[in-house]
C-alpha positions in Angstrom: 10.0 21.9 -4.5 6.7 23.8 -5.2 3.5 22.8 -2.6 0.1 21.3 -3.8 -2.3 24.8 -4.2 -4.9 25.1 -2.0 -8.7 24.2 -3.6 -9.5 27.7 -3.9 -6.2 29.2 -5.8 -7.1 26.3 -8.8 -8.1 27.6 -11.7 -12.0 27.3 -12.6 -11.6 24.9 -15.1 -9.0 22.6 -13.3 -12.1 22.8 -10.5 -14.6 21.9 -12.6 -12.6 18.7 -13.9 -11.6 17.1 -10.6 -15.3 17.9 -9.4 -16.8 16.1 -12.8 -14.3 13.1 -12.2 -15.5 12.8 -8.5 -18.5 12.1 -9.3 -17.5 9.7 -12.3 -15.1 7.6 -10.2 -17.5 7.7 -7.2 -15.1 9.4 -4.3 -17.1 9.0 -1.0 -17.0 11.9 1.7 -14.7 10.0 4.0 -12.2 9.4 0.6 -12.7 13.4 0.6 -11.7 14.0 4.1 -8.7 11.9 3.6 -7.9 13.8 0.7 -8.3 17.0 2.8 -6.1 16.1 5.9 -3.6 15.1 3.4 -3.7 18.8 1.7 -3.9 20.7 5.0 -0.4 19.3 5.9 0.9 21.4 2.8 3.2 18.6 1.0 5.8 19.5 -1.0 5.1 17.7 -4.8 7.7 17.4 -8.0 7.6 20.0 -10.2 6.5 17.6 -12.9 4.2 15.0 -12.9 2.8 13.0 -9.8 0.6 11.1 -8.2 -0.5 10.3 -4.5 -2.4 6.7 -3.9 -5.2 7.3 -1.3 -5.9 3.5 -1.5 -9.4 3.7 -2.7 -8.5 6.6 -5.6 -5.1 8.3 -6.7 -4.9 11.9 -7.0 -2.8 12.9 -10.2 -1.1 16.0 -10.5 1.6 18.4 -11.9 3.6 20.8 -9.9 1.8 22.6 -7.5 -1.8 21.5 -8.9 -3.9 18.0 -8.5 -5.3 17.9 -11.9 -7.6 14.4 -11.8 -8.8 11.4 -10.1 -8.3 7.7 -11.4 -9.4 4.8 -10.0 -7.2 2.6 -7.9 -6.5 -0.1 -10.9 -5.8 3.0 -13.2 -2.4 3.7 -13.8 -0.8 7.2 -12.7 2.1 8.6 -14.0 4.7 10.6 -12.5 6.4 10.3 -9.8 5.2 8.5 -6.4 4.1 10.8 -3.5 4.4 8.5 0.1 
């Protein structure tokens, strides 16, 4: 099972979008910090499509890559990180 990529081996592009839908969707710093602690543990994800639910966002993602943000009534596809 690949591992989610740390912030700086994304892409520029993939940056730029999850930066733009932070804003749009509001993410506070401590929703940030909780998204960091959670990366620094180096999960394993599916190869395909995911998502992990923070609670107050979700991060969506595909293999080794988190590729947006939704809102916590939004509905993710993939599979179910714990």
């Amino acid at each position: 099972m690949p591992r989610i990529e740390r912030w700086e081996k994304f892409p520029e592009g993939v940056r730029r979008h999850l930066i733009e839908r932070m804003r749009d969707r509001a993410i506070s710093i401590a929703d940030l910090n909780q998204l960091r602690l959670w990366i620094e543990t180096s999960p394993e994800v599916p190869p395909g499509d995911w998502y992990k639910d923070f609670g107050s966002f979700k991060l969506c993602g595909g293999g080794s890559l988190a590729k947006t943000f939704l809102l916590p009534g939004q509905a993710a596809k993939g599979d179910k990180l714990s």
